[in-house]
C-alpha positions as CSV (number, residue, x, y, z in Angstrom):
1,X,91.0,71.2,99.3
2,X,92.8,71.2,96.2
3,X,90.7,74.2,94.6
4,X,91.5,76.0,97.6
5,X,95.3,75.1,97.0
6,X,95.1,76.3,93.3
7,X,93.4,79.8,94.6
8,X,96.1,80.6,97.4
9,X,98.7,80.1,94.6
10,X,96.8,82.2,92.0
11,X,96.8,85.0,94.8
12,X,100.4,84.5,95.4
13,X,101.4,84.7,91.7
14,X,99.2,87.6,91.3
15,X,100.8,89.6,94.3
16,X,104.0,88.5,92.9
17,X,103.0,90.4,89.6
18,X,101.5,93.1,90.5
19,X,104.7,93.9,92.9
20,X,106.9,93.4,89.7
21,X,105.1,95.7,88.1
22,X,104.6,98.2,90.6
23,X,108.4,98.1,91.0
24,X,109.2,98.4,87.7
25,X,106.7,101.4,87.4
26,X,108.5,103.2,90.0
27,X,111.5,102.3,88.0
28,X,110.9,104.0,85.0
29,X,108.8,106.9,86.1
30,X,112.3,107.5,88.1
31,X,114.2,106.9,85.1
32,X,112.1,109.5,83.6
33,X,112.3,112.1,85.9
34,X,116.3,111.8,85.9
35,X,116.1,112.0,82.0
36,X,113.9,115.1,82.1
37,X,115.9,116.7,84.6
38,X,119.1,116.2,82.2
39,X,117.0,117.5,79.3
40,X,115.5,120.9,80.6
């Protein structure tokens, strides 16, 4: 039981990051694209 606690949590915090990043991504590729748009 408890190794199967300690794995749902691992899988939560990994979803957790990879939404952060995945977010963030999408952040800065947008961030980009405004930038490059100002530039040209």
């Amino acid at each position: 039981m408890p190794i199967l606690t300690l794995l749902s949590v691992y899988f939560q915090v990994e979803c957790q990051q990879t939404l952060l990043t995945t977010s963030t991504l999408k952040r800065l590729s947008k961030r980009m694209k405004n930038e490059f748009k100002t530039a040209t």
